[in-house]
Residue frames as a rotation matrix with the C-alpha (Angstrom) as fourth column:
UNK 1
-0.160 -0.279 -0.947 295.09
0.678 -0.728 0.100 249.19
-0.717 -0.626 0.306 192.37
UNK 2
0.966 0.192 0.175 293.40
0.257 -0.611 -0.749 252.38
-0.037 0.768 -0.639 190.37
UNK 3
0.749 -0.637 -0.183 296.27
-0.640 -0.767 0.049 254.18
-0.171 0.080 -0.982 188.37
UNK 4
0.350 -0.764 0.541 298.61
-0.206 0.501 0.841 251.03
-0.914 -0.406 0.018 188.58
UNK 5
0.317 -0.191 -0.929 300.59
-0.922 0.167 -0.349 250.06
0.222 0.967 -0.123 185.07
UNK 6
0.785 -0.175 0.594 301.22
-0.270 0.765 0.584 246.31
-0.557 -0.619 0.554 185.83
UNK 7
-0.046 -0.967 -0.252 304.99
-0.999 0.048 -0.002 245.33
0.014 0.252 -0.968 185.20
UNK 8
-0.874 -0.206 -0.439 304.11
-0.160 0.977 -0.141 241.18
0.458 -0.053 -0.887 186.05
UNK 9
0.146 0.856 -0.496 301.22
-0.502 0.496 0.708 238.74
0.852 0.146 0.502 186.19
UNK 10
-0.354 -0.129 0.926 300.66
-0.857 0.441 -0.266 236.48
-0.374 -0.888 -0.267 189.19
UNK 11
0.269 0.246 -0.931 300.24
-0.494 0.865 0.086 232.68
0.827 0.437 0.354 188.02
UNK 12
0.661 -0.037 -0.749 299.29
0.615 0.598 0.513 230.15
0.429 -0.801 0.418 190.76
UNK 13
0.948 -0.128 -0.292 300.13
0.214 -0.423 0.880 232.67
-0.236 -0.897 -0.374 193.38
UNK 14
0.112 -0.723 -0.682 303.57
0.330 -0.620 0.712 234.12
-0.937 -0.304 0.169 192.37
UNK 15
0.751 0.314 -0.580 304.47
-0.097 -0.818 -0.567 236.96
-0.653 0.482 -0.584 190.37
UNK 16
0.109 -0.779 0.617 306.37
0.951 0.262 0.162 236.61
-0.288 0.569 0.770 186.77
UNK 17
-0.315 -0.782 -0.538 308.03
0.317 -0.621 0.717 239.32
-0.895 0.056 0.443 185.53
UNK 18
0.385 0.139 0.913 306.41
0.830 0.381 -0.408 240.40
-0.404 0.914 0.031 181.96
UNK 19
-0.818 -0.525 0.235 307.74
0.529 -0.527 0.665 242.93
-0.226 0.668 0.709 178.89
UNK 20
0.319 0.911 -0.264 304.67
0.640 -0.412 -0.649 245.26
-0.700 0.038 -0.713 179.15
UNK 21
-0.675 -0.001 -0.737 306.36
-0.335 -0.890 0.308 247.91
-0.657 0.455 0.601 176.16
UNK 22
0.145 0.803 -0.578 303.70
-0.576 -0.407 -0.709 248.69
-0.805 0.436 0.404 173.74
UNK 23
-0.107 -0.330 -0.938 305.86
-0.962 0.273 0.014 247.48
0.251 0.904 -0.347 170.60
UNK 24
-0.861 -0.475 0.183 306.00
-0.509 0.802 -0.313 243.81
0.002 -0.363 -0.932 172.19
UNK 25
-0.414 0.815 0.406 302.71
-0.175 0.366 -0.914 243.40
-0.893 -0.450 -0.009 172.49
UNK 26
0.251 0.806 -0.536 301.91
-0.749 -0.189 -0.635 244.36
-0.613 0.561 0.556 169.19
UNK 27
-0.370 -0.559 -0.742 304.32
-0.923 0.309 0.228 241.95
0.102 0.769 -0.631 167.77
UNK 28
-0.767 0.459 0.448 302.28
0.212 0.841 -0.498 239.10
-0.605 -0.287 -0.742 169.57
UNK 29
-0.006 0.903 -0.429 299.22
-0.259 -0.416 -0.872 240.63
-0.966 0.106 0.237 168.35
UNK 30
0.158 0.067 -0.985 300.86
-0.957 -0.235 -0.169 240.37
-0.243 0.970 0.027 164.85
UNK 31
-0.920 -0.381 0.090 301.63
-0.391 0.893 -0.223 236.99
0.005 -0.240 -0.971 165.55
UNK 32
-0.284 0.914 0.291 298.20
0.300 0.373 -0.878 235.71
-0.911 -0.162 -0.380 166.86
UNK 33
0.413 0.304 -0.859 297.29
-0.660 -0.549 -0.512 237.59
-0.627 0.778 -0.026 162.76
UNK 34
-0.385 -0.637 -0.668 299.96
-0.910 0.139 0.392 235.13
-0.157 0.758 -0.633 161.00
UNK 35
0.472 0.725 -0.502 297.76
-0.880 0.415 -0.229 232.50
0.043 0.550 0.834 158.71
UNK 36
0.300 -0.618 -0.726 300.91
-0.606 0.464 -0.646 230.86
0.737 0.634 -0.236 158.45
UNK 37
-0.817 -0.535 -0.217 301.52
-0.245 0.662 -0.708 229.69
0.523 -0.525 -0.672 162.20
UNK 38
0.027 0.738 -0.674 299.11
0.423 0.603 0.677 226.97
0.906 -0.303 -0.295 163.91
UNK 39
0.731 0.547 0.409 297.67
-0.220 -0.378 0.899 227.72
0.646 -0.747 -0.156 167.44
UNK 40
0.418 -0.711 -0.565 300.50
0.703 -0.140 0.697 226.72
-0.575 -0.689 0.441 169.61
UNK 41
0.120 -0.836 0.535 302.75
0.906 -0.128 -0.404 228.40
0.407 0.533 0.742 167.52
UNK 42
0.015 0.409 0.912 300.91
0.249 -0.885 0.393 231.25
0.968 0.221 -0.116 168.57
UNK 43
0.921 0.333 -0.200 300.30
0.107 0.275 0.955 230.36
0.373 -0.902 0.218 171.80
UNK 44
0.133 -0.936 -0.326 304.20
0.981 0.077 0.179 229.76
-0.142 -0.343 0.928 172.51
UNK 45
-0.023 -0.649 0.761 305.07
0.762 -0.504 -0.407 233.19
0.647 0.570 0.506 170.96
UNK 46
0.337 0.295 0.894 302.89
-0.398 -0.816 0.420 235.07
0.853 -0.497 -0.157 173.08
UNK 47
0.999 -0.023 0.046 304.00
-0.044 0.077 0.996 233.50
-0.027 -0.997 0.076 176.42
UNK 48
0.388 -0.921 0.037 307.62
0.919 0.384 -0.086 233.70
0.065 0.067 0.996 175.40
UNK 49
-0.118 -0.086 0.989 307.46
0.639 -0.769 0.009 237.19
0.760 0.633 0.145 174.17
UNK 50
0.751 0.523 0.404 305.54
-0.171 -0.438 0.883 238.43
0.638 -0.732 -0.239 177.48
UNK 51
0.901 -0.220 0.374 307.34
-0.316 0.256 0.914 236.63
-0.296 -0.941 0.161 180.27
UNK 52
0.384 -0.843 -0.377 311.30
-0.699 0.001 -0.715 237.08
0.603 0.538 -0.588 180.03
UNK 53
-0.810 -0.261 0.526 311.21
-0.524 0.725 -0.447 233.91
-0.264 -0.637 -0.724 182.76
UNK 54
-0.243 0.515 -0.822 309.11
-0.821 0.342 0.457 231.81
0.516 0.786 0.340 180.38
UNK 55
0.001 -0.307 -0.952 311.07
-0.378 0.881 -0.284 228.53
0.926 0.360 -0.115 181.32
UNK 56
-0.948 -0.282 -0.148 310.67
-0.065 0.627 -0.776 228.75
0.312 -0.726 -0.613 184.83
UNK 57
-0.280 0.895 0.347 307.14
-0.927 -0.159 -0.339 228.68
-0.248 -0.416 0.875 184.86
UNK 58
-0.656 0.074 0.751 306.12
-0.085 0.982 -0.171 224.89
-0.750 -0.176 -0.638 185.72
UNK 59
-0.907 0.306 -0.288 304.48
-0.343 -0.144 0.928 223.96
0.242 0.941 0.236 182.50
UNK 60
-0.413 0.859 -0.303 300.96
0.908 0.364 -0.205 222.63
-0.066 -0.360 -0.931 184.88
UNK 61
0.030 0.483 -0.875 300.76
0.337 -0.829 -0.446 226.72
-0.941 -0.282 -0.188 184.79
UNK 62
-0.804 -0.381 0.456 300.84
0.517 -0.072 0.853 227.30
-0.292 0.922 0.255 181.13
UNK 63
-0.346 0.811 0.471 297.22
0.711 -0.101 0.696 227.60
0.612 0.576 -0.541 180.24
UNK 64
0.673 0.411 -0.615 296.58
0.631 -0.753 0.187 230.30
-0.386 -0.514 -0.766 183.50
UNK 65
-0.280 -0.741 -0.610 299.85
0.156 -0.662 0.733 232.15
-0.947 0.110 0.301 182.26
UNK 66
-0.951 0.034 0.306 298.43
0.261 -0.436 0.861 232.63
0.163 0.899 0.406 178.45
UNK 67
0.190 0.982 -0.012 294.91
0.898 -0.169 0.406 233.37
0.397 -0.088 -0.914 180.03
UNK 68
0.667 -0.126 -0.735 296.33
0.644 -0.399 0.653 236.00
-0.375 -0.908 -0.185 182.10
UNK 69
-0.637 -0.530 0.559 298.39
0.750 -0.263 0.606 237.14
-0.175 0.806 0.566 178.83
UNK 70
-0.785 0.186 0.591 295.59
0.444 -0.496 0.746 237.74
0.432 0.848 0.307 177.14
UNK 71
0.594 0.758 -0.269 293.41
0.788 -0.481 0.384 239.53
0.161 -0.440 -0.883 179.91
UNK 72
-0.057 -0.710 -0.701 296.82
0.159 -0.700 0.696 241.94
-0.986 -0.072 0.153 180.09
UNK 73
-0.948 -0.225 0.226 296.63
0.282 -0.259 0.924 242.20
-0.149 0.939 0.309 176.36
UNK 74
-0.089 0.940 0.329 292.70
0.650 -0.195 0.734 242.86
0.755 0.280 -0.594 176.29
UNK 75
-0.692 -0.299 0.657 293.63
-0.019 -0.903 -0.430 245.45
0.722 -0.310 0.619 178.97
UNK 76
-0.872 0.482 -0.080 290.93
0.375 0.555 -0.743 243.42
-0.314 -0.678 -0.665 181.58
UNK 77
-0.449 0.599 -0.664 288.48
-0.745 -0.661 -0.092 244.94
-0.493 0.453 0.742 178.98
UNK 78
-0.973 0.231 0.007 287.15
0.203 0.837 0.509 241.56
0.111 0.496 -0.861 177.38
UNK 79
-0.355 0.934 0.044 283.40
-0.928 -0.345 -0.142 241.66
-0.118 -0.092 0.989 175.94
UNK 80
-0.330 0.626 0.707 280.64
-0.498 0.520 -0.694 239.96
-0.801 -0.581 0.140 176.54
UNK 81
0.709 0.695 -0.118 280.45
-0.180 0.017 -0.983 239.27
-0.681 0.719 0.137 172.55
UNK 82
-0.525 -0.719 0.456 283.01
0.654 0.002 0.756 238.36
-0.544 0.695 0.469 170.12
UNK 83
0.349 0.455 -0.820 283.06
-0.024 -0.870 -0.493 241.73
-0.937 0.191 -0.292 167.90
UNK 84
0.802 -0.215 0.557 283.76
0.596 0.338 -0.728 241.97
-0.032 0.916 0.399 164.32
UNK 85
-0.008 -0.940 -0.340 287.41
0.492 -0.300 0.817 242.77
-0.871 -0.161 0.465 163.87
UNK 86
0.893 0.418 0.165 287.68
0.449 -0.849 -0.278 246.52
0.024 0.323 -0.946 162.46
UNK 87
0.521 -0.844 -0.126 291.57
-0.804 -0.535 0.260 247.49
-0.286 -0.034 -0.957 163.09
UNK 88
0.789 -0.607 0.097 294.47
0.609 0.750 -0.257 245.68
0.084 0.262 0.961 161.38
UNK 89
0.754 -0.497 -0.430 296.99
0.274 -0.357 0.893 246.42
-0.598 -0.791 -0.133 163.40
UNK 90
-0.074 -0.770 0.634 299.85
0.760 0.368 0.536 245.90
-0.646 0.521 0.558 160.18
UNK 91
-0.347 -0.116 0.931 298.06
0.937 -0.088 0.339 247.51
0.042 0.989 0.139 157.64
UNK 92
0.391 0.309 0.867 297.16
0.547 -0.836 0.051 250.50
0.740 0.454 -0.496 159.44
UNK 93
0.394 -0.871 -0.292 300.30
0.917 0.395 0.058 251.29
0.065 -0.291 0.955 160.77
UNK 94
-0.727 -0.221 0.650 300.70
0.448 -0.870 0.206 254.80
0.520 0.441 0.732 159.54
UNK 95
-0.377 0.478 0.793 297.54
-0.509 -0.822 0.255 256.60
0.774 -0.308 0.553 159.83
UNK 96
0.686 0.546 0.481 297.22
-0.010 -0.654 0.757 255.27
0.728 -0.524 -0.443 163.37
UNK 97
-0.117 -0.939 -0.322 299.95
0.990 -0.085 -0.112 255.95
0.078 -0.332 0.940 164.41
UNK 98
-0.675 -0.043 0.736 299.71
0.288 -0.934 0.209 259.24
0.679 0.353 0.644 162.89
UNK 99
0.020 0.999 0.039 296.33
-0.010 -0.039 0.999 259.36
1.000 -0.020 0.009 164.80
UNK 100
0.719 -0.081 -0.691 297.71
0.623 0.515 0.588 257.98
0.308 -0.853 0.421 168.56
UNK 101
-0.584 -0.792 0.180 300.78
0.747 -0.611 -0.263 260.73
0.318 -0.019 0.948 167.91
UNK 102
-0.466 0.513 0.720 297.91
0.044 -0.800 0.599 263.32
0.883 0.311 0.350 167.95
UNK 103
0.557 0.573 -0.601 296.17
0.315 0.524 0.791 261.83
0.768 -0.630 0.112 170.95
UNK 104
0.378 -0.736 -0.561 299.51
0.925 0.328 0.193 261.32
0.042 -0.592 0.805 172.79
UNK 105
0.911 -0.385 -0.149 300.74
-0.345 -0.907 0.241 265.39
-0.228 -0.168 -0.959 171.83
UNK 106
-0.038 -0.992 -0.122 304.38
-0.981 0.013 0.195 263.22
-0.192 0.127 -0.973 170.61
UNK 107
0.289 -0.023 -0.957 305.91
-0.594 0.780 -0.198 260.67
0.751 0.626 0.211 168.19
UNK 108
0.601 0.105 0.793 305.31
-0.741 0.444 0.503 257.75
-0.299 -0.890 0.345 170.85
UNK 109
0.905 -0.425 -0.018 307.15
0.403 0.868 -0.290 255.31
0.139 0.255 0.957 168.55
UNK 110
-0.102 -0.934 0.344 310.32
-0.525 -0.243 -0.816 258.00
0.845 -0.263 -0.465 169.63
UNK 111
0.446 0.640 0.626 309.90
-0.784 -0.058 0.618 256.73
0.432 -0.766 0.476 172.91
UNK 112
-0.496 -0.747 -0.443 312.53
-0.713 0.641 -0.284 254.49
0.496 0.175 -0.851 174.16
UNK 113
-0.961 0.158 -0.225 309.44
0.225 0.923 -0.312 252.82
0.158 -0.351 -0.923 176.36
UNK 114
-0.389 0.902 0.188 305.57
-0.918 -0.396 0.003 253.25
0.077 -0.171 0.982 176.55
UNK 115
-0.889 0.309 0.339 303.92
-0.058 0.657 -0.751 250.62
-0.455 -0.687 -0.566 178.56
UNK 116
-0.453 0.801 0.391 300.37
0.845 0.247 0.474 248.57
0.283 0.545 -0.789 176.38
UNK 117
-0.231 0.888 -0.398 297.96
0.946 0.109 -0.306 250.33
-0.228 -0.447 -0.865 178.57
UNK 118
-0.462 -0.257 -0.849 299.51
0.198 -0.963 0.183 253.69
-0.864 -0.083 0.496 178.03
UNK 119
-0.987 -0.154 0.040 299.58
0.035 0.034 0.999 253.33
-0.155 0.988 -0.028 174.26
UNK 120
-0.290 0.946 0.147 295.77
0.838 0.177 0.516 252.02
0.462 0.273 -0.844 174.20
UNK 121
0.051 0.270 -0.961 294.83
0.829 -0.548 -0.110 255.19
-0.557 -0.792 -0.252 176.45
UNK 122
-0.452 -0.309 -0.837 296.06
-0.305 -0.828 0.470 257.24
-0.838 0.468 0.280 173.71
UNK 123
-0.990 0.104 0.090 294.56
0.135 0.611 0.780 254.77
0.027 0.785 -0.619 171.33
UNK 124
-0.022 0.943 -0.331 290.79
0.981 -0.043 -0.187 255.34
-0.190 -0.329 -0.925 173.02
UNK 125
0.373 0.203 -0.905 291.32
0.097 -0.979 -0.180 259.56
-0.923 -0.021 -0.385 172.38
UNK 126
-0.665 -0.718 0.207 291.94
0.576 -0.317 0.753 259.55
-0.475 0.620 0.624 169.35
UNK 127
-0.790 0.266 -0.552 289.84
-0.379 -0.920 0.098 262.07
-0.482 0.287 0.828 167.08
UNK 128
-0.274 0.261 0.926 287.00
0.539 0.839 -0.076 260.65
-0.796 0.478 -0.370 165.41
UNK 129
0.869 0.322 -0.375 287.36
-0.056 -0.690 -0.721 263.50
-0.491 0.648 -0.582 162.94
UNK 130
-0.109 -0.944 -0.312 290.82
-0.737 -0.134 0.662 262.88
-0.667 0.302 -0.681 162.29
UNK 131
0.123 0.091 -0.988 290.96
-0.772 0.635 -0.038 260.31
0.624 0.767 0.149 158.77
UNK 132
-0.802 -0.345 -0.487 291.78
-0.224 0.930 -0.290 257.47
0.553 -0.123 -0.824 160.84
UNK 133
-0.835 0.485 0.259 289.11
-0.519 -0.539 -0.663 258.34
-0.182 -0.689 0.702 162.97
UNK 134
0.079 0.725 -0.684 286.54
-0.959 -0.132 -0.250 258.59
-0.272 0.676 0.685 159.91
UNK 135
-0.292 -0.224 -0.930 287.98
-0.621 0.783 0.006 255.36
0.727 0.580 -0.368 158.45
UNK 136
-0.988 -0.143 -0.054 287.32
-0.056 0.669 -0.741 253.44
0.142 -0.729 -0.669 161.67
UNK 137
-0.356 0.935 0.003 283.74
-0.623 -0.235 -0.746 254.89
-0.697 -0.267 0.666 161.95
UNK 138
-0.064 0.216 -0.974 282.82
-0.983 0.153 0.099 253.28
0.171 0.964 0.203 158.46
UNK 139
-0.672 -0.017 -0.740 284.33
-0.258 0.942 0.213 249.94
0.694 0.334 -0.638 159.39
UNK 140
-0.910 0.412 0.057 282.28
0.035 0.212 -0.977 249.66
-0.414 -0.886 -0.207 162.51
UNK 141
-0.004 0.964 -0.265 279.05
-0.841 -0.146 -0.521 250.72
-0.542 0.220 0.811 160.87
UNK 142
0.004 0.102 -0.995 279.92
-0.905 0.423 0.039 248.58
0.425 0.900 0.094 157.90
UNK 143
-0.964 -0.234 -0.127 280.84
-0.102 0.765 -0.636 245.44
0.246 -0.600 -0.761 160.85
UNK 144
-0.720 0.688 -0.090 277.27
0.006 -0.123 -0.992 246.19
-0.694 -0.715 0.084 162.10
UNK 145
-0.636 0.435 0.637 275.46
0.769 0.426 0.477 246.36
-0.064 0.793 -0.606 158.86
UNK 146
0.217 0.799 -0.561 274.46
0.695 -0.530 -0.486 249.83
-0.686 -0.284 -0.670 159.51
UNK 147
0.459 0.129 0.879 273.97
0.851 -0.349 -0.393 252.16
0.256 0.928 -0.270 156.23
UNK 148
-0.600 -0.798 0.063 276.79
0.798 -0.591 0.118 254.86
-0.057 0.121 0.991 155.32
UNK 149
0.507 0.636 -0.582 275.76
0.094 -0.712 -0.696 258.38
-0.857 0.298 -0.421 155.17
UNK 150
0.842 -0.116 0.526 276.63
0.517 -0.098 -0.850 259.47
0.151 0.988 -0.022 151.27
UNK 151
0.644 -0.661 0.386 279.69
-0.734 -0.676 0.068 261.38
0.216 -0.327 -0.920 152.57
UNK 152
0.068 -0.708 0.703 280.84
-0.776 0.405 0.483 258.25
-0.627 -0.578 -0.522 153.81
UNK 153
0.608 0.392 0.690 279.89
0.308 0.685 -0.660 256.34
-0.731 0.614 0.296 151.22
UNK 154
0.867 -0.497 -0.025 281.51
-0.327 -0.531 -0.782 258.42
0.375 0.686 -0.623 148.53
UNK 155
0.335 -0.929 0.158 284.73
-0.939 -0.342 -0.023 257.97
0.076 -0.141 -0.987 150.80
UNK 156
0.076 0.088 0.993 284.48
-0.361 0.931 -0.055 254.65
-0.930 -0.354 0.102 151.25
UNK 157
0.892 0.414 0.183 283.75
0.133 0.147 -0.980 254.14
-0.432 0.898 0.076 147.31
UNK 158
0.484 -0.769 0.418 287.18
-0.528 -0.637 -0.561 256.47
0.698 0.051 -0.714 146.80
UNK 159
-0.275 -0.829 0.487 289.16
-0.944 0.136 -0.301 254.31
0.183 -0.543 -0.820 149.39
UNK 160
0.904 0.417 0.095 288.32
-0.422 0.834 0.356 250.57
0.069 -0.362 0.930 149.56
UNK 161
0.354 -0.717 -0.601 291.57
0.060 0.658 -0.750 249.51
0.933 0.230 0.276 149.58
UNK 162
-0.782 -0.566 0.263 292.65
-0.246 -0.108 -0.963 251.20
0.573 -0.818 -0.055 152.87
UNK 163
-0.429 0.834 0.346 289.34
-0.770 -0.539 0.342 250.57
0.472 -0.120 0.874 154.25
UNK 164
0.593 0.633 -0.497 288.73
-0.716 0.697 0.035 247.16
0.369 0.335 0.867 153.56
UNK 165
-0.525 -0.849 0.064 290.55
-0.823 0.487 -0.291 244.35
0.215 -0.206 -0.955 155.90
UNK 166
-0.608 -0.076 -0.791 290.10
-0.478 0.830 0.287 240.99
0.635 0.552 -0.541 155.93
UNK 167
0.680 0.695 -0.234 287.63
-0.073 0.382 0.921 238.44
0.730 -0.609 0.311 157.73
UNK 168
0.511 -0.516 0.687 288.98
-0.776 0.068 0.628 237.38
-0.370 -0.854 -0.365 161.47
UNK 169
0.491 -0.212 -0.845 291.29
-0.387 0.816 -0.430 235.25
0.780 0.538 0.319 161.08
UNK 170
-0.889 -0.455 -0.044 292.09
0.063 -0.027 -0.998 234.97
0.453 -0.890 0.052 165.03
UNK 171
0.137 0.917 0.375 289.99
-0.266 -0.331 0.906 234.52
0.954 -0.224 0.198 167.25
UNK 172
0.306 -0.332 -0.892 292.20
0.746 0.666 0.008 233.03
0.591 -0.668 0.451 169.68
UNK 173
-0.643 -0.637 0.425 292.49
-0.001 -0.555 -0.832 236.21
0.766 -0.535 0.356 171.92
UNK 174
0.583 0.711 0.392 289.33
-0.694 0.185 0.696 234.81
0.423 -0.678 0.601 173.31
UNK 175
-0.824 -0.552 0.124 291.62
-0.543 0.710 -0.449 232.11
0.160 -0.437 -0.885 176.24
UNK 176
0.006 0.889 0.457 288.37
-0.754 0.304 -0.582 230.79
-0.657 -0.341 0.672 176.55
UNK 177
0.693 0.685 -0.225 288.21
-0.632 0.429 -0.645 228.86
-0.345 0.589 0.730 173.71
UNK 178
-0.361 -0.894 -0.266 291.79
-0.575 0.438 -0.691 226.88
0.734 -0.096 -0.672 174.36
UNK 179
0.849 0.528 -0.005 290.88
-0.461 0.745 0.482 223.76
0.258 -0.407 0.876 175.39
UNK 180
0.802 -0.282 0.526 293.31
-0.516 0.114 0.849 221.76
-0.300 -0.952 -0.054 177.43
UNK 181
0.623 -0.215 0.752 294.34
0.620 0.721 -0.308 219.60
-0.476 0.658 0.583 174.38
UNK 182
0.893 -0.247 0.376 295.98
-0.002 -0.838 -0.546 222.99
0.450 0.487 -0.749 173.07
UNK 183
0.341 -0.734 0.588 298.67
-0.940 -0.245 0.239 223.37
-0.032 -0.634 -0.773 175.94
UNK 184
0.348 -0.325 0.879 299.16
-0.067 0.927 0.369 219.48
-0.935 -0.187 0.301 176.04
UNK 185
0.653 -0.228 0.722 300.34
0.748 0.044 -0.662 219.55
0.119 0.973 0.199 171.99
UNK 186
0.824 -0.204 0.528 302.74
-0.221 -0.975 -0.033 222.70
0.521 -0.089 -0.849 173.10
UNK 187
0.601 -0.437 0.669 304.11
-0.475 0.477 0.739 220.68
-0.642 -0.762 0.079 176.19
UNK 188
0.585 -0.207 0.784 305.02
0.370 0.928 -0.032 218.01
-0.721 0.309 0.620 173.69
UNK 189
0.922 -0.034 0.385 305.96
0.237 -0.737 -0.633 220.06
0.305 0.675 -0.672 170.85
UNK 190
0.636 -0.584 0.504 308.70
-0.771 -0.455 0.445 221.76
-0.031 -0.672 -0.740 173.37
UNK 191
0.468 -0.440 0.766 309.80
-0.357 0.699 0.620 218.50
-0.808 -0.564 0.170 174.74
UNK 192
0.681 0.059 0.729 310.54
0.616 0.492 -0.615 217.78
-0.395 0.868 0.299 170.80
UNK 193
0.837 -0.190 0.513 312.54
0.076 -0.888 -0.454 220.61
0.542 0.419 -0.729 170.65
UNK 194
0.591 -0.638 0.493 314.34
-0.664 -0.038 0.746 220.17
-0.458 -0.769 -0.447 173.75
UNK 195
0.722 0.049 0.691 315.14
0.027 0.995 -0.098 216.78
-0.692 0.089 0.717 172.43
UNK 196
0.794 -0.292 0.533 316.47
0.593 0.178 -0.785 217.50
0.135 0.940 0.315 169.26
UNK 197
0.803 0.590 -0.082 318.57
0.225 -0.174 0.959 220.02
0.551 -0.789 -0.273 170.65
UNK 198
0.450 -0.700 0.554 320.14
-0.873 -0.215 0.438 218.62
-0.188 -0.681 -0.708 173.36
């Protein structure tokens, strides 16, 4: 439905309930970023985090319910290419924020709720004159291998630290590439947990 902010996912024909604010999402996002936890780990966080009725989803629907995550987290916007990853969501926290405030006309992180899609709507206008802007333009060119003008160069030269963010180290917002073995190490995993436990 055009206009529609979805509030819950449908998995094998009925509808779960998910946590669509903005801040949730990113904390998966920051999750699905952490070196330190293995693919389920990841996997669990995000389908816990999303869906506040996790446990009653029959665990044969797992792997449609974290596909269906992450087509609600990729805003149903998923290319046709794996792109080179140009925003770190952690480390540039500030100026875009600062940048999405502008967009948005107000400090969205006041907000006591602002639904993903919103946020990214405000996240797609932002300025590309505004420093975060500029700084984004660079990495993209620089992702693409396409040559700085000297203006940008110079800044770039004068800012590699904020500039510069690491290789992917995710790649697992593609659901495509979760193979069945993935959810079946989770399942277990869980049941190991339960176990201990109860």
């Amino acid at each position: 439905m055009l206009g529609f902010l979805p509030t819950s996912l449908t998995i094998h024909d009925k509808e779960y309930e998910i946590r669509p604010d903005y801040r949730n999402i990113l904390t998966i996002i920051s999750a699905f970023n952490d070196e330190e936890l293995r693919d389920t780990e990841k996997t669990y966080i995000c389908l816990v985090r999303l869906f506040p009725d996790f446990y009653s989803i029959p665990e044969e629907d797992y792997k449609e319910a974290y596909e269906k995550a992450v087509e609600f987290i990729e805003c149903h916007m998923k290319s046709d290419r794996p792109s080179p990853k140009v925003i770190d969501w952690e480390k540039d926290e500030q100026l875009m924020f600062a940048a999405v405030n502008k967009a948005a006309g107000k400090e969205i992180r006041a907000e006591e709720y602002m639904h993903w899609w919103t946020c990214i709507g405000y996240f797609q206008n932002i300025d590309r004159d505004s420093v975060w802007g500029y700084i984004l333009t660079i990495r993209q060119k620089k992702a693409k291998r396409k040559k700085l003008d000297k203006a940008e160069t110079d800044f770039y030269n004068a800012n590699k630290s904020i500039i510069d963010i690491g290789r992917v180290t995710d790649p697992k917002l593609d659901a495509q590439m979760y193979a069945d073995e993935l959810f079946q190490q989770l399942l277990e995993e869980q049941r190991e947990i339960e176990v201990k436990e109860g």
